[in-house]
MDTraj code that builds the backbone (N, CA, C; nanometers):
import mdtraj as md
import numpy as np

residues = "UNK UNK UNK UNK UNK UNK UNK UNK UNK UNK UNK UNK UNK UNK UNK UNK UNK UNK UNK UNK UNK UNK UNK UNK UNK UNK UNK UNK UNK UNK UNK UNK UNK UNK UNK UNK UNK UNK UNK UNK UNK UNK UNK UNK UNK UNK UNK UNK UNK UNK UNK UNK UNK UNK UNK UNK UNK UNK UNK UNK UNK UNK UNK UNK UNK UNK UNK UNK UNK UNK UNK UNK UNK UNK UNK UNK UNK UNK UNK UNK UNK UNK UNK UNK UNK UNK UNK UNK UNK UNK UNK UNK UNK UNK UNK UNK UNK UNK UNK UNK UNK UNK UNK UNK".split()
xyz = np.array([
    [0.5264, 1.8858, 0.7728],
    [0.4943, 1.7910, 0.6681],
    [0.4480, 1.8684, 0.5452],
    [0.4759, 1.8554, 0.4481],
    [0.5035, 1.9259, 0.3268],
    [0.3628, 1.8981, 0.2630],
    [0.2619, 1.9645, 0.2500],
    [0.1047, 1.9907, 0.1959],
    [0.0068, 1.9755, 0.2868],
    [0.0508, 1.9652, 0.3658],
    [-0.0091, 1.9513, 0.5097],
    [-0.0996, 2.0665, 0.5503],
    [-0.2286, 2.0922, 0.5739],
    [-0.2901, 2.2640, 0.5730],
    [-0.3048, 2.2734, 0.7304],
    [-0.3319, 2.3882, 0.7981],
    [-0.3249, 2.3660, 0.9642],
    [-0.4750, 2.4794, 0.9333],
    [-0.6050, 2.4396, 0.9720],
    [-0.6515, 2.5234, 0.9697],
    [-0.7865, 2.4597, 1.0357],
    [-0.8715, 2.5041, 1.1174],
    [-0.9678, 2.4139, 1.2340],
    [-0.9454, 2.3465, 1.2957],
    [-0.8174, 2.3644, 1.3540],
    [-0.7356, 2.2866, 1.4581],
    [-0.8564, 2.1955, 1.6093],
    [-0.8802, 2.1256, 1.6215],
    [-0.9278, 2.1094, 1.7528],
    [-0.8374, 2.0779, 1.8201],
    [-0.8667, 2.1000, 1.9833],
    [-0.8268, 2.1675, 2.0914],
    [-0.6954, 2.0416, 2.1853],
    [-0.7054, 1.9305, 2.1202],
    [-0.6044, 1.8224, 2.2061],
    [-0.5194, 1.8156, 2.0801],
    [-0.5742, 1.8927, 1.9058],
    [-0.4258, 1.8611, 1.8010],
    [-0.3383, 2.0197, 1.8415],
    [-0.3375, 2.0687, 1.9504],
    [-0.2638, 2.2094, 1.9588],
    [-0.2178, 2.1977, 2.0888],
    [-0.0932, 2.2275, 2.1098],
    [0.0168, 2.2395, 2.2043],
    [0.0242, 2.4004, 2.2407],
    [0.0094, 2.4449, 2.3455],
    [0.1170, 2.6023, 2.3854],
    [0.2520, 2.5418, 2.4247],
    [0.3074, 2.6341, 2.3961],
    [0.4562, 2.5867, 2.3833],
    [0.5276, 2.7315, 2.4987],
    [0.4657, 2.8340, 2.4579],
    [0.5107, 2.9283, 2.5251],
    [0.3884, 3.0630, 2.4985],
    [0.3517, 3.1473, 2.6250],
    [0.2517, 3.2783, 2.6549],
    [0.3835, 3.3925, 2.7310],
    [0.3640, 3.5119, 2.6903],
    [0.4246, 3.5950, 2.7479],
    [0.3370, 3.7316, 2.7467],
    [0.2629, 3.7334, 2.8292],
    [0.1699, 3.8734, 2.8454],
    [0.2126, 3.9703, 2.8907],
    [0.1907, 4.1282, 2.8470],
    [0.1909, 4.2023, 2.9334],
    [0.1632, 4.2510, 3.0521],
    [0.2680, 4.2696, 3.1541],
    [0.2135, 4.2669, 3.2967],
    [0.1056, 4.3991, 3.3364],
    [0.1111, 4.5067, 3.2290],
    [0.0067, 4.6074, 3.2658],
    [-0.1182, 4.5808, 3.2607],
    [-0.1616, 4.5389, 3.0841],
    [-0.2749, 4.5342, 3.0480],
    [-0.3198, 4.3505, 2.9926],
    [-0.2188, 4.2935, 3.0422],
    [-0.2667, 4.1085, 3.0163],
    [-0.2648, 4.0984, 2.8432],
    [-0.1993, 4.2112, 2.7747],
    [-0.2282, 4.1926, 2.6363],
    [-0.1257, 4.0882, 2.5895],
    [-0.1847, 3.9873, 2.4791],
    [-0.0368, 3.8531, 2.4721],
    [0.0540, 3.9880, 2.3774],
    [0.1691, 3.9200, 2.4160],
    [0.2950, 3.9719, 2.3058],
    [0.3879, 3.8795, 2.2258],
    [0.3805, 3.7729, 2.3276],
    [0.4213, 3.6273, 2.2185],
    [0.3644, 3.5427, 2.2669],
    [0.3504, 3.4355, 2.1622],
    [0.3130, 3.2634, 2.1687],
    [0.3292, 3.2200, 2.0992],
    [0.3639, 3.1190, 2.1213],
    [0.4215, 3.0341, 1.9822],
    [0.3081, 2.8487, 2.0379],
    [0.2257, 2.8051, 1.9540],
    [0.1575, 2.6927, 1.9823],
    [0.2199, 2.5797, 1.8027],
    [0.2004, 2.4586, 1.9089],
    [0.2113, 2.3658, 1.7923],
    [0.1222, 2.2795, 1.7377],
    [0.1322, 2.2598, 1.6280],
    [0.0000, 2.1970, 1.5689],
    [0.0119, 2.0202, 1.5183],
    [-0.0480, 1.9581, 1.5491],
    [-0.0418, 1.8148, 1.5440],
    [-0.1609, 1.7678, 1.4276],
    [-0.1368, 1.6538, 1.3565],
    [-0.2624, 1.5891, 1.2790],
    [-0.2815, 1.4930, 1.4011],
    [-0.4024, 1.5289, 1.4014],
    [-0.4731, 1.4332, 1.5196],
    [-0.4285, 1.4372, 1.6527],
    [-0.4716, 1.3738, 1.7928],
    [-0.4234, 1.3624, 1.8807],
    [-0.3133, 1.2825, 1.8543],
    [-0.1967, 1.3567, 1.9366],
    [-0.0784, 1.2762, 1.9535],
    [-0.0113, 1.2452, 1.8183],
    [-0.0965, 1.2957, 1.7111],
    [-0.0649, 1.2950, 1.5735],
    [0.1468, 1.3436, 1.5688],
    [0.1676, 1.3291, 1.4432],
    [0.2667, 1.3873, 1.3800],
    [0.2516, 1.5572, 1.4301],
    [0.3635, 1.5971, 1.4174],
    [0.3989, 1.7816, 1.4238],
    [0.3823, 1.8090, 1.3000],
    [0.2774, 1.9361, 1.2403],
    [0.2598, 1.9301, 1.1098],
    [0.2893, 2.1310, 1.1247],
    [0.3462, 2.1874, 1.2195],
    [0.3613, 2.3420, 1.2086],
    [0.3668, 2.3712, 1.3514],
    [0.3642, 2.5261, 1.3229],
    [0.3317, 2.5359, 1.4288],
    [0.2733, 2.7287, 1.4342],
    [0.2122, 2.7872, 1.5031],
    [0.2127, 2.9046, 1.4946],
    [0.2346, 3.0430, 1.5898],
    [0.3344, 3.1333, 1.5778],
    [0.3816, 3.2178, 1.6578],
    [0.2882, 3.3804, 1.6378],
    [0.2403, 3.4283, 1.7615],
    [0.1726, 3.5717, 1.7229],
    [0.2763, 3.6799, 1.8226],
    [0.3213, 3.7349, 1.7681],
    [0.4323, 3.8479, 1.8411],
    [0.5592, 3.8315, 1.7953],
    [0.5933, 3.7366, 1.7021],
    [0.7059, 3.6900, 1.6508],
    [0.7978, 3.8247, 1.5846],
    [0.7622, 3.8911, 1.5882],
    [0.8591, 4.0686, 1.5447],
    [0.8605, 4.1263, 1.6516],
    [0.7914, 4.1242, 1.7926],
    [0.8743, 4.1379, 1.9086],
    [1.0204, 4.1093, 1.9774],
    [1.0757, 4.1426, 2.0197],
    [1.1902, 4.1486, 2.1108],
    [1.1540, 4.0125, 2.2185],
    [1.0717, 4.0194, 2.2105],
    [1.0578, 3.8889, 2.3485],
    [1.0887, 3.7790, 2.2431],
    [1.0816, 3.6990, 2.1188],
    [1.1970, 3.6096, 2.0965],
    [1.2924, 3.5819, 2.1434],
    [1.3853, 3.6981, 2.1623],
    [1.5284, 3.6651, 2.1535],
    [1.5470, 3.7592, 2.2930],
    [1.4816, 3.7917, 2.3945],
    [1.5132, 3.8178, 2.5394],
    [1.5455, 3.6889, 2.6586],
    [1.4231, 3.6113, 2.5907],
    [1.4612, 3.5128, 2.7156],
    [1.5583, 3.3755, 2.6440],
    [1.6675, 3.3581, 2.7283],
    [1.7265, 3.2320, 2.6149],
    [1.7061, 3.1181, 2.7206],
    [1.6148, 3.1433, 2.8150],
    [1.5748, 2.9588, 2.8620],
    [1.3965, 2.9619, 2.8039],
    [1.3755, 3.0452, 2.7061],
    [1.2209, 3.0286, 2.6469],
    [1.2470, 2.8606, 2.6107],
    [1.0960, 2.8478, 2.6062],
    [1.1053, 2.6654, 2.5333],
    [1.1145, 2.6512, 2.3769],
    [1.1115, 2.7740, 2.3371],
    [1.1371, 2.8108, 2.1904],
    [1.2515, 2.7960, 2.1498],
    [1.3418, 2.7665, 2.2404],
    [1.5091, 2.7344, 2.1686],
    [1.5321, 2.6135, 2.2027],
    [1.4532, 2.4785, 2.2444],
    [1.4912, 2.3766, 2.2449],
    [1.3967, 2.3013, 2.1637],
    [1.3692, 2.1860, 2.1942],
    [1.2815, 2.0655, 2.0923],
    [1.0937, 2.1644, 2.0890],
    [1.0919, 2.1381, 2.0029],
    [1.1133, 2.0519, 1.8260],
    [1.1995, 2.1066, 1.7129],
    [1.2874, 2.0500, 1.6485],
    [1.3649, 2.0752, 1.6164],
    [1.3868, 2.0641, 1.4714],
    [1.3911, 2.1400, 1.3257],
    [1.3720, 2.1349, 1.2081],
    [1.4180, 2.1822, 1.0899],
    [1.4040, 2.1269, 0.9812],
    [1.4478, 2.1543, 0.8971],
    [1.4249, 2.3126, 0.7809],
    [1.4937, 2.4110, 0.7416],
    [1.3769, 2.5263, 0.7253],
    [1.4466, 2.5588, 0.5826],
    [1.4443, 2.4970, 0.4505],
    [1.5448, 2.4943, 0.3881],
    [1.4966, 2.6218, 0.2921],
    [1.4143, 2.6935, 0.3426],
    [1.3853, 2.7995, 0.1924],
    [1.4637, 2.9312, 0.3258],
    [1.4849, 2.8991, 0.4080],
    [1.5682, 2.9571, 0.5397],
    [1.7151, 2.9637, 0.5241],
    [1.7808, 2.8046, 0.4352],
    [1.8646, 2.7751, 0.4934],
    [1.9246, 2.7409, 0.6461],
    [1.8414, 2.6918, 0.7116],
    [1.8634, 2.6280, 0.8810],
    [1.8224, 2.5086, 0.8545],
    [1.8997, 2.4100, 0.9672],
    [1.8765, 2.2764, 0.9399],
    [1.8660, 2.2498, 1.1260],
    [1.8233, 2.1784, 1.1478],
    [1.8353, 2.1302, 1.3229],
    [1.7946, 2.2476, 1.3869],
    [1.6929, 2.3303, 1.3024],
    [1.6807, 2.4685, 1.4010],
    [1.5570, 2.4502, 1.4803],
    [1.5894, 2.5485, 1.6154],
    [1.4829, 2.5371, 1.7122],
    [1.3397, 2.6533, 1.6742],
    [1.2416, 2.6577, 1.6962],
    [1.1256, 2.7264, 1.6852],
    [1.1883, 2.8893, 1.6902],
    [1.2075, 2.9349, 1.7746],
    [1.2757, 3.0853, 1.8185],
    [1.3815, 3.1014, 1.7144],
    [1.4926, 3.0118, 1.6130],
    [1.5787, 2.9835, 1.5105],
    [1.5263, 3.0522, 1.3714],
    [1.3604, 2.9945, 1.3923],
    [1.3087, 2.9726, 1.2995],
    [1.2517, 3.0902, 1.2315],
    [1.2118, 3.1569, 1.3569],
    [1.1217, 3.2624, 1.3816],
    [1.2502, 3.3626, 1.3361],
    [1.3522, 3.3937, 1.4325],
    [1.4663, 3.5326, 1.3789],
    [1.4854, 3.4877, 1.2535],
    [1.5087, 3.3782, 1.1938],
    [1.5308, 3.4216, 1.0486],
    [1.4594, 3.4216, 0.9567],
    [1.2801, 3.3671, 1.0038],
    [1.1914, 3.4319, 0.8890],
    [1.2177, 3.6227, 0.9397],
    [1.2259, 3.6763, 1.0251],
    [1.1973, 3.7792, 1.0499],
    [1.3194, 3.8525, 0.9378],
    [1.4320, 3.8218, 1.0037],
    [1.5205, 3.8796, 0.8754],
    [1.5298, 3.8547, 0.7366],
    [1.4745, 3.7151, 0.7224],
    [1.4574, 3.7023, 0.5658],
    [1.3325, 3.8250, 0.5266],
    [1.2691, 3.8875, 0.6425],
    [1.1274, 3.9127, 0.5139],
    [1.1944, 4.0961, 0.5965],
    [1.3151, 4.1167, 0.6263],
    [1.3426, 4.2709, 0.6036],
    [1.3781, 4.3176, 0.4685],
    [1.3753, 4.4340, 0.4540],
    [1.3909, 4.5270, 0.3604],
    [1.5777, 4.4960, 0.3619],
    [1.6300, 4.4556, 0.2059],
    [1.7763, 4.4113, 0.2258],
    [1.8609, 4.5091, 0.2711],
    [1.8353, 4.6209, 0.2251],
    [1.9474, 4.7312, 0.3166],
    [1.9368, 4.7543, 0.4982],
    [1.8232, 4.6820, 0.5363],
    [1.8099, 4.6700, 0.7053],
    [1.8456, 4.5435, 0.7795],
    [1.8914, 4.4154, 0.6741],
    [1.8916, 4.3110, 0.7306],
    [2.0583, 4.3503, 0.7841],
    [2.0398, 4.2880, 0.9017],
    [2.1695, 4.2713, 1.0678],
    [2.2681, 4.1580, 0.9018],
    [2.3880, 4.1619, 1.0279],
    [2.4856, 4.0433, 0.9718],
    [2.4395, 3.9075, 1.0490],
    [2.4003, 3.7880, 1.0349],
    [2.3775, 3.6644, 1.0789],
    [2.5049, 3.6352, 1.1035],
    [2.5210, 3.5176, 1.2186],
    [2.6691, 3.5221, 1.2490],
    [2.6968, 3.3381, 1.1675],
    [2.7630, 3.3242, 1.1653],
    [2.8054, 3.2195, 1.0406],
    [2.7913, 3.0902, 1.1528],
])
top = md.Topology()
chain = top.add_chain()
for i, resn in enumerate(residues, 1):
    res = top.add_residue(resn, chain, resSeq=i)
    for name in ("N", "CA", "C"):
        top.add_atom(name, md.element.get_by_symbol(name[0]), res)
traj = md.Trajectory(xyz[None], top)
């Protein structure tokens, strides 16, 4: 939702969506949680920590490639899934001579 701020979240407006720890030291390497206005509120974001990891795009039954599903237009993606969202902020914010080819 467009001016929407996500910031003192309490604990029933936040969803985990997905945890992937390291099996040595329990350190997280991804998560991605979603953020709601109010209980049961509207989806107003959501936030990913490990998102420049490889574990994005390792597992493709993560819950990050299915619902919720959105619009990301300073992205250019439309109907994209969370994990969608995430590889192409990651390549939008490379250095342009390192960005991969996106496949059409």
């Amino acid at each position: 939702m467009p001016g929407q701020v996500i910031d003192g979240q309490l604990a029933d407006e936040t969803e985990l969506v997905v945890e992937v720890e390291d099996e040595e030291d329990d350190e997280l390497v991804f998560g991605v949680r979603l953020y709601r206005r109010g209980v049961d509120g509207p989806l107003i974001g959501f936030g990913a920590a490990g998102a420049l990891s490889d574990t994005v795009s390792d597992d493709e039954d993560s819950p990050v490639w299915g619902a919720p599903r959105c619009d990301v237009s300073s992205l250019a993606l439309s109907n994209a899934s969370i994990g969608e969202i995430l590889l192409g902020a990651v390549e939008a914010l490379r250095e342009p001579n390192t960005r991969s080819s996106l496949p059409s």
